[in-house]
C-alpha positions in Angstrom: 10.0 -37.5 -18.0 8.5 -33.5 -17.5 5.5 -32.6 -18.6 3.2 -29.8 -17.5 -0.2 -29.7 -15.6 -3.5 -29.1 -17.2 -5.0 -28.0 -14.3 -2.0 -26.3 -12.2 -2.5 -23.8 -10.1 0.4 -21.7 -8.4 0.7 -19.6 -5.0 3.4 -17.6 -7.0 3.5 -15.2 -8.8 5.0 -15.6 -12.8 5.6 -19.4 -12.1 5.0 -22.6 -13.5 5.2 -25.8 -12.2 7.0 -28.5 -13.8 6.2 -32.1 -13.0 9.8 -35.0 -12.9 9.8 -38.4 -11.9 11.5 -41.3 -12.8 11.5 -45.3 -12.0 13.6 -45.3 -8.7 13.1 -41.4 -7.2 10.0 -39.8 -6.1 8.2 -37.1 -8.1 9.7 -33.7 -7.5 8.1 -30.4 -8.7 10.1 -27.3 -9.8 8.8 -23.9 -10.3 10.5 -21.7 -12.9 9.7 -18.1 -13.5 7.4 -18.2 -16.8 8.2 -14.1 -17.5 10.8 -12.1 -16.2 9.6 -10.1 -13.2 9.1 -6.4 -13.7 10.7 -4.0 -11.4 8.1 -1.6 -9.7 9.5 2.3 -9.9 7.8 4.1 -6.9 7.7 7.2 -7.3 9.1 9.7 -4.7 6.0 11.7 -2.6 5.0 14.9 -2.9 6.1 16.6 0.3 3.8 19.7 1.7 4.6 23.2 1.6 3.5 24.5 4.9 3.5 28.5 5.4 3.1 30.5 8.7 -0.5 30.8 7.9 -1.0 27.1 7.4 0.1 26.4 10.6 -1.7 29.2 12.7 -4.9 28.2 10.5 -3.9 24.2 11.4 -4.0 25.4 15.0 -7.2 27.2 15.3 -9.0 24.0 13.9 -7.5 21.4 16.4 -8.5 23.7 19.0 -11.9 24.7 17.6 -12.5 21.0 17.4 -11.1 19.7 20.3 -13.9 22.1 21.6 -16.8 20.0 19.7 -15.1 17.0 21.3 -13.3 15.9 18.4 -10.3 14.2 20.1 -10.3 10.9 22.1 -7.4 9.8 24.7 -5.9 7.8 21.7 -5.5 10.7 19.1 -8.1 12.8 16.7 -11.0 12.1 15.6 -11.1 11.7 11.7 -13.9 14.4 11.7 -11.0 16.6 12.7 -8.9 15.2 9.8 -11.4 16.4 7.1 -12.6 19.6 8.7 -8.2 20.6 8.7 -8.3 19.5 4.9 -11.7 21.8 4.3 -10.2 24.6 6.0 -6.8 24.4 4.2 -7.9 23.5 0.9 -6.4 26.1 -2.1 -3.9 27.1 0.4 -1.2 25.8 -1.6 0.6 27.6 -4.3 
């Protein structure tokens, strides 16, 4: 005998559970895929086009903020990060 679950809920994803017992064996649940998974494309980055002056521009803020005290033992500071991004916005073509 299978029937279905009012109430049932699944941990995965697309599936159904699907009660079956019978006189002598214990109940067993199945669970079946209810749709055919879909197949996430991911899309390949965008890589950055650096020029000479991106980097020499890159280099005068790291050093301008490690100054202001921007940089810890661990790394930078993510007031650097966004000051860099400010400074080199429209430099792309």
């Amino acid at each position: 005998m299978a029937r279905k679950p009012q109430n049932a809920n699944s941990n995965k994803e697309n599936a159904q559970p699907t009660l079956t017992s019978s006189a002598n064996a214990p109940l067993t649940i199945t669970l079946a895929p209810a749709k055919p998974l879909k197949s996430k494309v991911k899309k390949a980055p965008k890589n950055a086009c650096w020029s000479s002056a991106d980097d020499t521009t890159l280099i005068e803020v790291l050093i301008d903020q490690q100054a202001l005290g921007n940089q810890s033992d661990s790394g930078w500071k993510s007031l650097m990060w966004t000051a860099a991004a400010d400074k080199l916005k429209g430099s792309k073509k």
